[in-house]
C-alpha positions as CSV (number, residue, x, y, z in Angstrom):
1,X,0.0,0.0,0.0
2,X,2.9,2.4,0.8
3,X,4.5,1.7,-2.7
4,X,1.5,2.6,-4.5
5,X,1.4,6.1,-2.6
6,X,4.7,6.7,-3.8
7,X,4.8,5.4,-7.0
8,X,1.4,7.4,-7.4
9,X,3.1,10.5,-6.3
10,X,6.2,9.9,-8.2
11,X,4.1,9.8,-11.3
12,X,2.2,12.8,-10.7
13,X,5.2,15.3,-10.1
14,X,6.8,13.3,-13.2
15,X,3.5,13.9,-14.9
16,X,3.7,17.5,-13.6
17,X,7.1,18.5,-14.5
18,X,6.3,17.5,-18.5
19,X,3.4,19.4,-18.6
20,X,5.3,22.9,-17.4
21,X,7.9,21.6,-19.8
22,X,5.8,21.3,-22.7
23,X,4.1,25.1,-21.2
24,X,7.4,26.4,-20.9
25,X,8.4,25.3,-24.7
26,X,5.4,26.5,-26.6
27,X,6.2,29.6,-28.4
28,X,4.3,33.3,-27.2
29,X,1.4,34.2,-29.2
30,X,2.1,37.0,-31.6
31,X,1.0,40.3,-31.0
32,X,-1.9,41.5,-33.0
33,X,-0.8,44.7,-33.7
34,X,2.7,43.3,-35.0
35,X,1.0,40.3,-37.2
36,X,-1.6,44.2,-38.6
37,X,1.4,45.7,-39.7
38,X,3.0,42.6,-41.3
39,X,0.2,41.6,-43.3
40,X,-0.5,45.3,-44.0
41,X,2.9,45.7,-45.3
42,X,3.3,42.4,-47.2
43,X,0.1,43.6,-48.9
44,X,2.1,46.9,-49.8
45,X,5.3,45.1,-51.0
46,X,3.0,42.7,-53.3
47,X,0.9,44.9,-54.8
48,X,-2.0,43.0,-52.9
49,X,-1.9,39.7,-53.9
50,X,-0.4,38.8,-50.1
51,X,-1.8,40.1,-47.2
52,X,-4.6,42.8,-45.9
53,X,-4.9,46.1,-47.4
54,X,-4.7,49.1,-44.5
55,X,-8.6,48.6,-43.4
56,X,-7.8,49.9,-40.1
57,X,-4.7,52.8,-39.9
58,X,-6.7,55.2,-38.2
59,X,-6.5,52.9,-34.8
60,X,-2.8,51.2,-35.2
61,X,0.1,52.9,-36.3
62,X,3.0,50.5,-38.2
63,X,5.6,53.5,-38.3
64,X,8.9,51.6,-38.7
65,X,7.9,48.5,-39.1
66,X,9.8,46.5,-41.0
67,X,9.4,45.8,-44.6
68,X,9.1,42.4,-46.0
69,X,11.3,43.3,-49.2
């Protein structure tokens, strides 16, 4: 009965430390406002056929962003 405990808990903190591992690895979500001036500016650089025309400049401002050229 003791083993079991402790093989039960053993398995749980194992269980526990791959799940913050797997947390930990998982890359941050992007930003909106950064993926708005991407796609707004890859729209620029291809003439439109990638990405989103400027539908919303009056609220986010992309000065010095990067261009995708």
């Amino acid at each position: 009965m003791m083993t079991q405990k402790i093989l039960l808990t053993v398995s749980l903190m194992f269980l526990f430390v791959v799940c913050v591992e797997l947390l930990s690895s998982m890359p941050p979500e992007p930003n909106p406002e950064d993926l708005y001036c991407e796609m707004t500016q890859l729209y620029k650089d291809t003439g439109g056929e990638f990405g989103w025309p400027d539908y919303n400049s009056k609220h986010i401002n992309c000065e010095g962003s990067i261009s995708v050229k």
